[in-house]
C-alpha positions in Angstrom: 0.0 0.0 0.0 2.9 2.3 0.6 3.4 3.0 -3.1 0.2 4.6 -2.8 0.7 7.0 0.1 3.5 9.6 -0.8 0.6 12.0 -3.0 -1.8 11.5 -0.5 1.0 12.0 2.3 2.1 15.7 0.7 -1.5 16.7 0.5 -2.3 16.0 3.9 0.9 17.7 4.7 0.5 20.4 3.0 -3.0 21.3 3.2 -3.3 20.1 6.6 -0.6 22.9 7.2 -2.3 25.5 5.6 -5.4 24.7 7.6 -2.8 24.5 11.0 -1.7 28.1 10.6 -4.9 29.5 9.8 -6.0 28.1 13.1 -3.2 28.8 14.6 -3.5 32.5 13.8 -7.2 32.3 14.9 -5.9 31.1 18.4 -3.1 33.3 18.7 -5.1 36.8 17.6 -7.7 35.8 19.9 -5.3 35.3 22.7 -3.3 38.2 22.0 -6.4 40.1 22.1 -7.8 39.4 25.5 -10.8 37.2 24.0 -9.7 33.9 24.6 -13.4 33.4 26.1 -14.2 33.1 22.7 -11.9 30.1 21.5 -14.8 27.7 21.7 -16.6 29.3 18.5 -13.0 28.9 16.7 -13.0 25.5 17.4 -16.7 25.3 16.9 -16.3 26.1 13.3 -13.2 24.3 12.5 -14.7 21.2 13.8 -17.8 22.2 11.3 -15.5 22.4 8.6 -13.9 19.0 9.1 -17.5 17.4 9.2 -18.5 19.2 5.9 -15.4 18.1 4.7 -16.0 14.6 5.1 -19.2 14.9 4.1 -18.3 15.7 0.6 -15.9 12.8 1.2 -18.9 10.3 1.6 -21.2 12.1 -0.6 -18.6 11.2 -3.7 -18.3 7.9 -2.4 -21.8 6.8 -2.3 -22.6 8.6 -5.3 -19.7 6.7 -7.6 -21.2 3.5 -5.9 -24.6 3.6 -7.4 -23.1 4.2 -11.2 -22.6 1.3 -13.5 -19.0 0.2 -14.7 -18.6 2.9 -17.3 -20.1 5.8 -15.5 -18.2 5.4 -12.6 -15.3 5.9 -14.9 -16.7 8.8 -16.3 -17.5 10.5 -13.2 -14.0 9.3 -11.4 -12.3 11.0 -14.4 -14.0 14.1 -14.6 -13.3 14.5 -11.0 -9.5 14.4 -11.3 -9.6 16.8 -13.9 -11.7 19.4 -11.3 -9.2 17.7 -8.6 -6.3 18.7 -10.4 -7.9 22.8 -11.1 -8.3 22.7 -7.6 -4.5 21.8 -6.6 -3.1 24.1 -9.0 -5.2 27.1 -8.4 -3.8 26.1 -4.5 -0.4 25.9 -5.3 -0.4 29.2 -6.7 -2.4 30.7 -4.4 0.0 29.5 -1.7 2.9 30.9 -3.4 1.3 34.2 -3.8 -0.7 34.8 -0.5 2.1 32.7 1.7 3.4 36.4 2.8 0.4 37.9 3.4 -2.2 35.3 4.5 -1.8 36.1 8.4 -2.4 40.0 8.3 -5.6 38.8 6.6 -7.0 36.5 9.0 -5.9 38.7 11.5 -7.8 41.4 10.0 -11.1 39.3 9.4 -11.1 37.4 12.9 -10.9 40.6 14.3 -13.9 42.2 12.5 -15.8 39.0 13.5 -15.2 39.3 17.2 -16.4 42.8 17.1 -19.8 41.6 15.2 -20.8 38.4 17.3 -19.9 34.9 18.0 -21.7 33.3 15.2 -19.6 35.7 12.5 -16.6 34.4 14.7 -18.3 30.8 14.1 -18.6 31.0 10.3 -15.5 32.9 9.9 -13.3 30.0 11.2 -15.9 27.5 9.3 -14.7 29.3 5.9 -11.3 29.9 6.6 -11.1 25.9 7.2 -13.7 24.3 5.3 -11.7 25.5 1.9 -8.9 23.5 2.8 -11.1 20.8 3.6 -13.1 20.5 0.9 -10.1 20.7 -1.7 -8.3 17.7 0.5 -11.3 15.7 0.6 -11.6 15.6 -3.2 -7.9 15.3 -3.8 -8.0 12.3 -1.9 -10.8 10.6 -3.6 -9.3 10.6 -7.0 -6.1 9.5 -5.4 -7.9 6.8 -3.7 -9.5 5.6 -7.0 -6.5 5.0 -8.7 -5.5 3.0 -5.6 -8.5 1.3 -5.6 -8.7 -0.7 -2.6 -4.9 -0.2 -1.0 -5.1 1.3 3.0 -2.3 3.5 1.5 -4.2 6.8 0.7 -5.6 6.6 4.0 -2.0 5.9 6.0 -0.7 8.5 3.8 -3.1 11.2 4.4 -2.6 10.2 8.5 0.6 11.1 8.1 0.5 13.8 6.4 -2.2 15.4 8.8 -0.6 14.4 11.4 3.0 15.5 11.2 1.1 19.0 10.1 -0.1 19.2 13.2 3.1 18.5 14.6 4.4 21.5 12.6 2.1 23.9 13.5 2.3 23.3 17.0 6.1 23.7 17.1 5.8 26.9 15.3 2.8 27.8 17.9 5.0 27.1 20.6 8.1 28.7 19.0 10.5 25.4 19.7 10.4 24.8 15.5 11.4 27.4 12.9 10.5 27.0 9.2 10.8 28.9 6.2 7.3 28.6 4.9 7.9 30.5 1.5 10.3 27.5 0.7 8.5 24.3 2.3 5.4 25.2 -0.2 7.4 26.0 -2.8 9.3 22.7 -2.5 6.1 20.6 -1.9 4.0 22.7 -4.8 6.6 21.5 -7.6 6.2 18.6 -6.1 2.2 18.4 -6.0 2.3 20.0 -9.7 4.3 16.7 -10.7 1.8 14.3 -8.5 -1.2 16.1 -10.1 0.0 15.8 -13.9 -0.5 12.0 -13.0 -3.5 12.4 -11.7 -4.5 14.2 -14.9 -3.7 11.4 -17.3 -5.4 9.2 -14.7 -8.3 11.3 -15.0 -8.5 11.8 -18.8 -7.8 7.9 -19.1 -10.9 7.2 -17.3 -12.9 9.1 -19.4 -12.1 7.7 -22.1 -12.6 4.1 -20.4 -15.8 5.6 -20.0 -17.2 6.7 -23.6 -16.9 10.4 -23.0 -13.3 11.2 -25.1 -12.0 9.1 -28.0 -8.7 7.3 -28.3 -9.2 5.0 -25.7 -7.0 1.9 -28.0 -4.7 4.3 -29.4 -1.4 4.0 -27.2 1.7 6.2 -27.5 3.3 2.9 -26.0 2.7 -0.4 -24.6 5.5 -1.9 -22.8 3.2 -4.4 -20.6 4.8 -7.2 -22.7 8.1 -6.5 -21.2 7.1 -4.6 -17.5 5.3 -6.7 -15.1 3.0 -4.5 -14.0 3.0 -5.9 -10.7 6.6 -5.6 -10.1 8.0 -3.1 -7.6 9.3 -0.2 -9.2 6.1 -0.1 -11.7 4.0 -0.4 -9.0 5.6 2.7 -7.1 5.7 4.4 -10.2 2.1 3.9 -10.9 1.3 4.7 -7.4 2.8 8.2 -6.7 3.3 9.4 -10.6 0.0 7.0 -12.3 2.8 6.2 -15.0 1.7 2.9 -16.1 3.5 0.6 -18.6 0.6 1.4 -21.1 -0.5 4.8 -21.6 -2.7 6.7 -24.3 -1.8 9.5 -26.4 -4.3 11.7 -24.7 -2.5 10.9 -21.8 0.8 11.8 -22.4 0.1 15.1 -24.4 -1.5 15.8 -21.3 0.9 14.7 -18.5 3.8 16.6 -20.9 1.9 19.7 -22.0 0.4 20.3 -18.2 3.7 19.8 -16.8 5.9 21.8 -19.0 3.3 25.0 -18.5 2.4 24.7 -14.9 6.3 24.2 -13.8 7.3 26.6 -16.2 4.9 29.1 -14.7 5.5 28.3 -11.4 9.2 28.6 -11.1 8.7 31.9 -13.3 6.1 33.1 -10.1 9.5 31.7 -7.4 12.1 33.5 -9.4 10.1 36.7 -8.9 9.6 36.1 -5.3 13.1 35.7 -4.6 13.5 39.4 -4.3 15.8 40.9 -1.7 14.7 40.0 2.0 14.8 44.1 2.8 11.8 44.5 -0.3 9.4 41.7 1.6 6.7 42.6 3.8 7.3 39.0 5.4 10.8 38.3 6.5 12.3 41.7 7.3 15.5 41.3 9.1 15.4 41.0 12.6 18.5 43.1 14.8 20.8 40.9 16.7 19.2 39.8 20.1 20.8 40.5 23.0 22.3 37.3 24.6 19.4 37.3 26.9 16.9 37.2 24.4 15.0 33.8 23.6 17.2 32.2 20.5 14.1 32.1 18.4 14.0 35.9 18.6 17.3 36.2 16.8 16.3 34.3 14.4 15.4 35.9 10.6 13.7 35.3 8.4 11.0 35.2 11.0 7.3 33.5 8.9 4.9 36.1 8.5 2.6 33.8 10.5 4.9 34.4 13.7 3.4 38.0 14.1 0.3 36.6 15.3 1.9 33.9 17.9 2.5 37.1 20.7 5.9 36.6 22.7 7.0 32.7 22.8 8.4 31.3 25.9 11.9 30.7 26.5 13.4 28.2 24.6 17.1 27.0 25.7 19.4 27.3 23.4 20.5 24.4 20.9 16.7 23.0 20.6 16.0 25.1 17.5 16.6 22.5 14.0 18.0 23.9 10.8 15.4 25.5 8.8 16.2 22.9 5.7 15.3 19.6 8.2 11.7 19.6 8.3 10.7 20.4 4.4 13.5 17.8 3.4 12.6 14.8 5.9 9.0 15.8 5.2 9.6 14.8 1.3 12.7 12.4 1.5 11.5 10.3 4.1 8.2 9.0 2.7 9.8 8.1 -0.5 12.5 6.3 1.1 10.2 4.3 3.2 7.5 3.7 0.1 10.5 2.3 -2.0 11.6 0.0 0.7 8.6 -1.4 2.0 7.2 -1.7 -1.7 10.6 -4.1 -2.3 10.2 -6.1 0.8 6.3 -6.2 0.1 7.7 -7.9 -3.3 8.1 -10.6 -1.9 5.2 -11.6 -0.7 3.5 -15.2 -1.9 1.2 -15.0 -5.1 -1.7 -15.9 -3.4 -1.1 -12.0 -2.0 -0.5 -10.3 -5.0 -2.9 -8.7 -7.7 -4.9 -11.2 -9.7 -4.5 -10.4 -13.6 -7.3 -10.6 -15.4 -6.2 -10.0 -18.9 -6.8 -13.1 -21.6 -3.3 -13.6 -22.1 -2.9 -13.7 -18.1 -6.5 -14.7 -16.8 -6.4 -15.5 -13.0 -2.2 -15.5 -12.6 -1.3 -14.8 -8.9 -5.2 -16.5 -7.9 -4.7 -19.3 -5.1 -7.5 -20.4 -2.8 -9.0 -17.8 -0.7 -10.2 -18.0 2.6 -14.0 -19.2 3.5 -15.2 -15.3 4.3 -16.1 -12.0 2.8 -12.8 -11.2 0.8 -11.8 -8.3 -1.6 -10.3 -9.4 -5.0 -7.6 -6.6 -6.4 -7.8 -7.5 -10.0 -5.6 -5.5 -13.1 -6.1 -5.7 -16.8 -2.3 -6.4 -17.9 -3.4 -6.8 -21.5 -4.5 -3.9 -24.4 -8.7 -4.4 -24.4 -10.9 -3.9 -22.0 -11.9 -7.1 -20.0 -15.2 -7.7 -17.8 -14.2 -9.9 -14.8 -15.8 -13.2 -12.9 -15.4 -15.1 -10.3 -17.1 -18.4 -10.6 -18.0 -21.7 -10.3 -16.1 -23.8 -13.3 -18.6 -26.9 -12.9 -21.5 -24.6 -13.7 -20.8 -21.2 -14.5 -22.7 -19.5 -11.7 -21.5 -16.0 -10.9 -19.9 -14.9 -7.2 -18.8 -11.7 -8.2 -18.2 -9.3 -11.2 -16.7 -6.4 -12.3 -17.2 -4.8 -15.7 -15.4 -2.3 -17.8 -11.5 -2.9 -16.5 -10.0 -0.2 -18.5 -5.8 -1.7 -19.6 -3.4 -1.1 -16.9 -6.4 -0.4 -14.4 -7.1 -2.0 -11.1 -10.7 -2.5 -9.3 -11.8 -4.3 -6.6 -14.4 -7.1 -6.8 -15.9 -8.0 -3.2 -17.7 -11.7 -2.9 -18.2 -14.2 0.1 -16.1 -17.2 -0.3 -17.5 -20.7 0.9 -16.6 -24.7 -0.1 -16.2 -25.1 -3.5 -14.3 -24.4 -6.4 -14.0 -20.7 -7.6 -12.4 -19.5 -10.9 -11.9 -17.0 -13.0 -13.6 -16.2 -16.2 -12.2 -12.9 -18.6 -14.3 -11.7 -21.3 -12.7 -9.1 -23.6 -14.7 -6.3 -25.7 -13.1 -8.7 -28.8 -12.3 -11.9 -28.8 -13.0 -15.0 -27.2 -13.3 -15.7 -22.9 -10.9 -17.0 -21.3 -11.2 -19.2 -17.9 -8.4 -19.9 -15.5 -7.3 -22.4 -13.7 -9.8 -23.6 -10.9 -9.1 -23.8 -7.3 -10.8 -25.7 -4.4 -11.4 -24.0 -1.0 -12.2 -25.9 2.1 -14.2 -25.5 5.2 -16.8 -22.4 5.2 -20.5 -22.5 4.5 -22.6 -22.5 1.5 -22.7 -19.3 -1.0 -25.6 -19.1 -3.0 -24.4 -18.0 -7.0 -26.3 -16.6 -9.4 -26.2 -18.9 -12.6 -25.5 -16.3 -15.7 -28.4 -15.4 -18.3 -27.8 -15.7 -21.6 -29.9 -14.3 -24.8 -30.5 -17.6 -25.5 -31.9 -18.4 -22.1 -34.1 -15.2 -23.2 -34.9 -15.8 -26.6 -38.1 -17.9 -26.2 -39.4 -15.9 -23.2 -38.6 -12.5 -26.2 -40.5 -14.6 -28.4 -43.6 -15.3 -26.9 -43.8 -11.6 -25.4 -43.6 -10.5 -29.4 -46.6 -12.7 -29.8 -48.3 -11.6 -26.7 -47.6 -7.9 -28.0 -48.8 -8.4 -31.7 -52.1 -9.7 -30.5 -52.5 -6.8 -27.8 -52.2 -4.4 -31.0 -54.6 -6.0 -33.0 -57.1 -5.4 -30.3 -55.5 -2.1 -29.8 -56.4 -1.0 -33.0 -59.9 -2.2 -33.4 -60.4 -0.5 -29.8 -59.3 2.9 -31.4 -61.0 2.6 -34.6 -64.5 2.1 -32.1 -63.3 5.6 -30.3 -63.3 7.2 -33.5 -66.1 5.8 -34.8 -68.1 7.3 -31.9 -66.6 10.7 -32.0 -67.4 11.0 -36.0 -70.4 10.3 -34.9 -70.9 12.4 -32.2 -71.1 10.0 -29.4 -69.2 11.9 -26.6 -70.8 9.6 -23.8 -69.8 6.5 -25.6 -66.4 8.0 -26.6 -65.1 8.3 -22.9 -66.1 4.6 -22.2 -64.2 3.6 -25.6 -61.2 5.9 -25.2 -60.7 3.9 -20.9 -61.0 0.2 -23.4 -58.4 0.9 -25.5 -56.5 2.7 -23.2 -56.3 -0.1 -20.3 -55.8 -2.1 -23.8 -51.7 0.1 -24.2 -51.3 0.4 -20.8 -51.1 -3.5 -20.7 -48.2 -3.7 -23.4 -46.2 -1.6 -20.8 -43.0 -3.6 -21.8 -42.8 -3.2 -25.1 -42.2 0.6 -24.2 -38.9 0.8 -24.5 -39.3 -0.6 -28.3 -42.0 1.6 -29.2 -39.6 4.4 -30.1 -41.4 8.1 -31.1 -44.4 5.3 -31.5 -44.9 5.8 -27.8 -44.5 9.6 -27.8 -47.4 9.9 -30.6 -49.4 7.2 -29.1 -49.2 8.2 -25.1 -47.2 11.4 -24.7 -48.5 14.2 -22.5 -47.7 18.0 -22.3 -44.3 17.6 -20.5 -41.3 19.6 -22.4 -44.2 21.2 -24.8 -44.2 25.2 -24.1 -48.4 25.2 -25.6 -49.4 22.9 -23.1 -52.1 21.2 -24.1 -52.6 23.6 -26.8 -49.5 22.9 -28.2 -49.9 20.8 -32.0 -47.1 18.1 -30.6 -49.6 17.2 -28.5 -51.1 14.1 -29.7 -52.4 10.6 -28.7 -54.5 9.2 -25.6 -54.2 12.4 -23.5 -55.1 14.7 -26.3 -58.4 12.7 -26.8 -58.5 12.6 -23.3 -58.5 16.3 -22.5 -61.1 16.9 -25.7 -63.3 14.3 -23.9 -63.5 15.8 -20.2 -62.8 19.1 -21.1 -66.4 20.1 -23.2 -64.7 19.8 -26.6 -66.9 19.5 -29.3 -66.9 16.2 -31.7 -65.8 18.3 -34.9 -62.7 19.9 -32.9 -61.6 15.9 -31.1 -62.2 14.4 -34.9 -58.8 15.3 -36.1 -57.2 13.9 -32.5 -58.9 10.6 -32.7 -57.6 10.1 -36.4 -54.6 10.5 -35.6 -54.2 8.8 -32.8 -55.7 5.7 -34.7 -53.3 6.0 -37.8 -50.2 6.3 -35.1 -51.3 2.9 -34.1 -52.3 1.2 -37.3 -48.6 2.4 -38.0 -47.0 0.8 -35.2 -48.7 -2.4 -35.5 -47.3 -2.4 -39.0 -43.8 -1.4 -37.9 -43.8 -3.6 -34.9 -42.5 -7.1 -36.5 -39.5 -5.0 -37.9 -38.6 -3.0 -34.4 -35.7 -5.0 -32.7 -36.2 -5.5 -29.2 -33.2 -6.1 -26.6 -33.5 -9.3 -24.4 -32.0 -7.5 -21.5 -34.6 -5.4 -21.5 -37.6 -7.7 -20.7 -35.7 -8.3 -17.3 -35.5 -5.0 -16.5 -39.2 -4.1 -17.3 -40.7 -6.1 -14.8 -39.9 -3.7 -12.1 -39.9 -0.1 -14.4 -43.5 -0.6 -15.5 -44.6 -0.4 -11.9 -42.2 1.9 -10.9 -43.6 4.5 -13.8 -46.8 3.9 -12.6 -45.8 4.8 -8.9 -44.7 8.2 -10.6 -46.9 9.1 -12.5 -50.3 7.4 -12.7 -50.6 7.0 -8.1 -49.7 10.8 -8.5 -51.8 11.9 -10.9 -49.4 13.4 -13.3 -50.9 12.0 -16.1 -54.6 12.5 -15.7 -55.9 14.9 -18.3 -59.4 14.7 -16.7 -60.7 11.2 -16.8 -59.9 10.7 -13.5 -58.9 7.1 -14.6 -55.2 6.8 -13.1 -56.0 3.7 -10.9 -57.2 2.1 -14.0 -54.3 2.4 -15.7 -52.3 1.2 -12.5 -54.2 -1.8 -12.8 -53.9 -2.6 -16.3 -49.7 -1.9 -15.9 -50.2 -4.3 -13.3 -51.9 -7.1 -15.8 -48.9 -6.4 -18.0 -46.6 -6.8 -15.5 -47.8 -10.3 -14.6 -47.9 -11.5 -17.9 -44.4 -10.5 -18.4 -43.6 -12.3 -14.8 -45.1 -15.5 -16.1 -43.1 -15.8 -19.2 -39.9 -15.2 -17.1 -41.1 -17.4 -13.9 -38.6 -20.4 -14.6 -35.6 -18.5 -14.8 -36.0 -16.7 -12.2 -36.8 -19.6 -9.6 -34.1 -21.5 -11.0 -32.2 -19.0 -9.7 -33.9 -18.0 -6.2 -37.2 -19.9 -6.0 -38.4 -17.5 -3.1 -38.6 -14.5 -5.2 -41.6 -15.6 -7.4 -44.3 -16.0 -4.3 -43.3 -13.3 -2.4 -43.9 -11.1 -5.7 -47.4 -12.9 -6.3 -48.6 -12.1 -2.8 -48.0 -8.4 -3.3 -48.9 -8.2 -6.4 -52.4 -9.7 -5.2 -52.3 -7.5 -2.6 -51.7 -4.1 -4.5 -54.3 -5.3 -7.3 -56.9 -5.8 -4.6 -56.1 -2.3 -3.1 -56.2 -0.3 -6.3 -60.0 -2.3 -7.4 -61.5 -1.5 -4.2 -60.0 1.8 -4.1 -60.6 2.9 -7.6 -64.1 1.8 -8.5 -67.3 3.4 -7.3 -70.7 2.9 -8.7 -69.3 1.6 -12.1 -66.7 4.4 -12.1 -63.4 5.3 -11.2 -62.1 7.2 -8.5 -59.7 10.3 -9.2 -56.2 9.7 -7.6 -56.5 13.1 -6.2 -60.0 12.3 -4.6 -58.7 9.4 -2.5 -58.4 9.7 1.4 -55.2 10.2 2.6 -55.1 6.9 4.2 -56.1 5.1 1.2 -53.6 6.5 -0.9 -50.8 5.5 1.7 -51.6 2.3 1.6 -52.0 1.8 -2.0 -48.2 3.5 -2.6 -47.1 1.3 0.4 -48.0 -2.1 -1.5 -46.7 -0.2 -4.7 -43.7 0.5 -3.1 -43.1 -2.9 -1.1 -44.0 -5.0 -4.2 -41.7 -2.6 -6.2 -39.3 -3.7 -3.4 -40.2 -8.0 -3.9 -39.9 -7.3 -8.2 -36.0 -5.4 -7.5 -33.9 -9.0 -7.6 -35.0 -10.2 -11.0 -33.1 -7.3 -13.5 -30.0 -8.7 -11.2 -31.0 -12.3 -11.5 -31.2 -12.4 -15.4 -28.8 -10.0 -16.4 -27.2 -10.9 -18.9 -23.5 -12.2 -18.4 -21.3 -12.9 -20.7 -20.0 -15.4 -18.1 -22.4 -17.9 -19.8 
């Protein structure tokens, strides 16, 4: 993990020093000032800014979690790029305001004491919750290059912690540093950390669809460089050099290199004026001997002007101003480099598991029975989607998809008797299995046996069927609609337009393949700036409106026309559409979750007042589709089917009794309060019963 914790180490260090001295000049102009009654709001909204801080930590966490492969690489990479914006605006902003930064906060903190403890409060929030906020995201994009190595983490420690150690010595006047130069040193430094983390960055977005050029290398040496050998791995770890890298991502590291250094030691050459022309480290005259040594010191930090007189200090303890910015750079890269060669060492079983074709499952041994974390690397040139599983019958542990070349993710899976495996599947070319292994002792883990389309393809088919009939009847019922409003039978209309409305609502599957079809056929005035007046509106809600809204026959004519040729249309396109396998799985739960949306809210009620009926027919749909799919799924977990049944009885039941009144159907909006709870309660718990099977039969090309 070490290779991993020097640029996580110098951010901690530094930005936890930054955040040290403006505290420390909080503290000390308080106390100076005969308001030391008043630390607790200082500390109060320091401690603020640490849990805001952390916060955003989490928040990015969590978030990245709940993407799929690819957009997790998207939104990892466009999160280095701001990462790295943030550290160089910081850099320079250090290099410019190092001089001046304490007269600032002096002047600020003492405005705020004059104006109340809560201006105090936020004052010290603000001054510290910067710094925090640019560490916490620093350290997430360093972390997810890391993926799951402690070494960020023990890095960052450090860092933090030998910042406090630094500012307390320079509180207490036994230390003496030459702040201009440590941030200088440790900003080139960070400048060549972050032009890594920029490649990094730019590389995952291209792993994730957003820039091009994600096969077109400037070099591949992975044939020659083990990527898991010592020096590449401390490479990759502090720099992100990796043996393979894009052209993107070397025009980048180079170009952002080459401009920000030259910039920067540009900006250092001009603030290596004479000590006499700087505001900060005028000289000091000679002490007298009796003086404290630190006195006689100069330079003397601009930040010591807030600290008020130090105590005596014998002479001898003071260190050379060069020890602390040197040992603070030297010593972690010493120790990452020898710790990283021991670690070397280590058996196979403990090393990264490759996960390329040309490598698949080389360093794997048997695990232990528990919950383990797999670190698995793409060695080869494609991207590879990775499985852990059972040789004898395919069933899936675990999974990760989208391993970009040269990249490492963690896959997490519980580990029982057995034998485990792993399975590589490139973008191109054929899978690759490794070598299996047998582990002993632990309990029974439950795998999920992979879906194929094949598994799929008869369930597709008789769903086609079961569609092409429902628009047969779809279009007769439309054709009866318009038949009554040429006619002039409004009364009759409104009973016609629920039939073959119920009658779509019942092919809710088939959505997704509908296309603009849908949009003709069922759209409502959402995005459309005439409302209902606008001309794009067309289909079952412009009848609809027409129908409960006093329209006359002669206006709604032209409506129901059209809404019957969209159909006759789709009907006659429908054999032709191409409809994804993977997408009947997933239907079973969106139906009802659009219907929890829109129809139990009444978002789509134009005036009939018939949303519960429409729940009901999704509900119909949503069975039929279940009992197409029923043997796959309880060959995979035969308790999800009746507990899905039972709710679904239950919800049905709800919305009839609920809904119908006298022959009619009760307006959503008209509903008690309690009835409406319970009706989006079963919704939402049956939603809850249906969420397993779009995991279940995914399809995997582990099959």
């Amino acid at each position: 993990m070490w290779d991993n914790a020097l640029p996580s180490f110098l951010i901690g260090l530094r930005e936890g020093l930054e955040a040290g001295l403006i505290v420390s000049v909080l503290v000390a102009t308080l106390v100076r000032s005969g308001h030391r009654s008043r630390l607790p709001h200082v500390w109060t909204g320091v401690l603020a800014a640490v849990g805001v801080s952390m916060g955003f930590g989490a928040v990015l966490t969590f978030t990245s979690a709940g993407l799929s492969g690819q957009a997790q690489e998207a939104f990892g990479g466009a999160l280095s790029v701001v990462a790295v914006a943030f550290v160089t605006a910081m850099v320079f902003w250090m290099r410019r305001s190092a001089r001046s930064f304490s007269g600032e906060i002096k002047e600020k903190v003492t405005a705020a004491v004059g104006m109340g403890s809560g201006v105090l409060v936020v004052t010290a929030f603000l001054a510290v919750g910067r710094e925090g906020l640019e560490t916490a995201l620093f350290l997430w994009t360093t972390g997810q290059s890391a993926g799951e190595s402690a070494g960020p983490l023990v890095g960052a420690g450090a860092g933090l912690l030998l910042a406090g150690a630094v500012c307390w010595g320079l509180y207490r006047r036994v230390l003496h540093l030459n702040l201009t130069r440590f941030f200088t040193l440790t900003g080139a430094a960070l400048i060549v950390i972050a032009s890594g983390v920029l490649g990094y960055g730019l590389r995952d977005l291209q792993e994730g669809g957003v820039l091009p050029g994600a096969t077109t290398y400037a070099f591949d040496l992975s044939a020659g460089i083990d990527s898991g050998s010592w020096y590449a791995t401390l490479l990759s770890g502090t720099l992100n050099l990796t043996p393979q890298m894009t052209w993107l991502q070397i025009t980048a590291y180079g170009g952002y290199l080459a401009a920000v250094m030259t910039l920067f030691a540009r900006g250092v050459r001009g603030a290596d004026a004479p000590v006499a022309a700087s505001p900060v480290a005028a000289p000091v005259p000679a002490a007298p001997p009796s003086a404290p040594v630190a006195e006689a010191v100069a330079p003397r930090p601009a930040v010591a002007e807030a600290f008020g007189s130090p105590p005596s200090v014998a002479p001898g303890r003071l260190l050379p101003r060069w020890v602390v910015p040197v040992a603070a750079l030297a010593a972690p890269s010493l120790l990452a480099g020898v710790l990283v060669a021991v670690g070397d060492s280590r058996p196979a079983s403990a090393a990264t598991i490759a996960v390329s074709p040309a490598h698949c499952g080389k360093g794997f041994t048997a695990p232990r029975p528990g919950r383990q974390s797999f670190q698995v690397r793409n060695s080869g040139s494609r991207t590879v989607e990775a499985y852990l599983i059972d040789p004898a019958t395919a069933a899936v542990y675990g999974e990760v998809e989208g391993i970009a070349p040269g990249t490492t993710r963690a896959l997490i899976a519980t580990i029982g008797g057995g034998s485990y495996a792993w399975r590589c599947v490139p973008t191109t070319g054929d899978a690759v299995t490794s070598a299996p292994v047998r582990v002993t002792g632990g309990g029974t883990v439950r795998a999920v046996l992979p879906v194929s389309e094949r598994d799929l393809a008869a369930p597709l088919a008789s769903y086609r069927g079961y569609v092409q009939k429902g628009l047969a009847l779809l279009l007769a019922r439309t054709r009866n609609l318009q038949g009554d409003i040429e006619a002039g039978r409004l009364g009759r209309a409104r009973k016609d337009w629920l039939s073959a409305h119920e009658q779509y609502a019942s092919l809710g599957a088939a959505y997704g393949t509908f296309g603009d079809f849908d949009a003709q056929i069922n759209g409502t005035t959402a995005g459309l700036p005439g409302g209902v007046k606008d001309s794009g509106f067309t289909g079952f809600h412009r009848v609809e409106y027409g129908l409960w809204h006093g329209e006359s026959a002669d206006s709604l004519a032209r409506a129901a026309r059209r809404l019957t040729a969209d159909v006759a249309a789709l009907r006659k396109d429908f054999p032709h559409q191409d409809f994804d396998p993977a997408d009947l799985p997933l239907r079973t739960h969106e139906i009802l979750e659009g219907t929890l949306q829109h129809e139990l809210t009444g978002a789509t009620d134009y005036g009939s007042g018939t949303g519960l009926a429409t729940a009901e027919a999704n509900i119909k749909g949503t069975r039929e589709l279940l009992g197409l799919l029923r043997p796959l799924v309880d060959k995979r977990d035969p308790k999800v089917s009746p507990a899905v049944d039972s709710w679904l009885r239950r919800t049905e039941q709800l919305v009839l009794s609920a809904g119908q009144e006298d022959g009619s159907w009760t307006p959503v909006g008209k509903l008690p309060a309690t009835t409406r709870q319970r009706i989006d309660g079963a919704m939402g718990q049956l939603l809850e019963e249906l969420a397993p099977i779009p995991d279940l039969l995914e399809i995997r090309k582990a099959a």
